[in-house]
N, C-alpha and C positions, 0 to 999 in steps of 0.2 A: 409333333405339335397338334396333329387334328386329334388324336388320342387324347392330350390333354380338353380339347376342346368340345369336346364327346361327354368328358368326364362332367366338366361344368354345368354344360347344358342340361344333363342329366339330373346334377345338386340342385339347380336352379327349378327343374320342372318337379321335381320332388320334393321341393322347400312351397313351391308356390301350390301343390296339391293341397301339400298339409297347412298352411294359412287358408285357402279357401274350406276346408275340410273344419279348422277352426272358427271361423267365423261362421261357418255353414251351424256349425255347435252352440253357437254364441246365442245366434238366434234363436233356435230350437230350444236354447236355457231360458230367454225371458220367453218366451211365448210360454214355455211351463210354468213358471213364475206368476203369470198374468191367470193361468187358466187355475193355479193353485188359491191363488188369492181370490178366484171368483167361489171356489168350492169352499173356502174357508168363510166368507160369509154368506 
């Protein structure tokens, strides 16, 4: 049972890396966006 519980914890810190990781992305994309659109005009 704590082997399963191990296992979890694990999926859950490695699901929550990569959403913050994504978001972390998200932002990084409009700020390009924003600095794109400043060079374009």
């Amino acid at each position: 049972m704590k082997k399963d519980r191990q296992v979890v914890l694990a999926a859950v810190a490695k699901n929550g890396f990569a959403l913050e990781f994504a978001s972390h992305e998200l932002k990084n994309d409009e700020i390009l966006q924003k600095v794109s659109n400043l060079n374009i005009v």
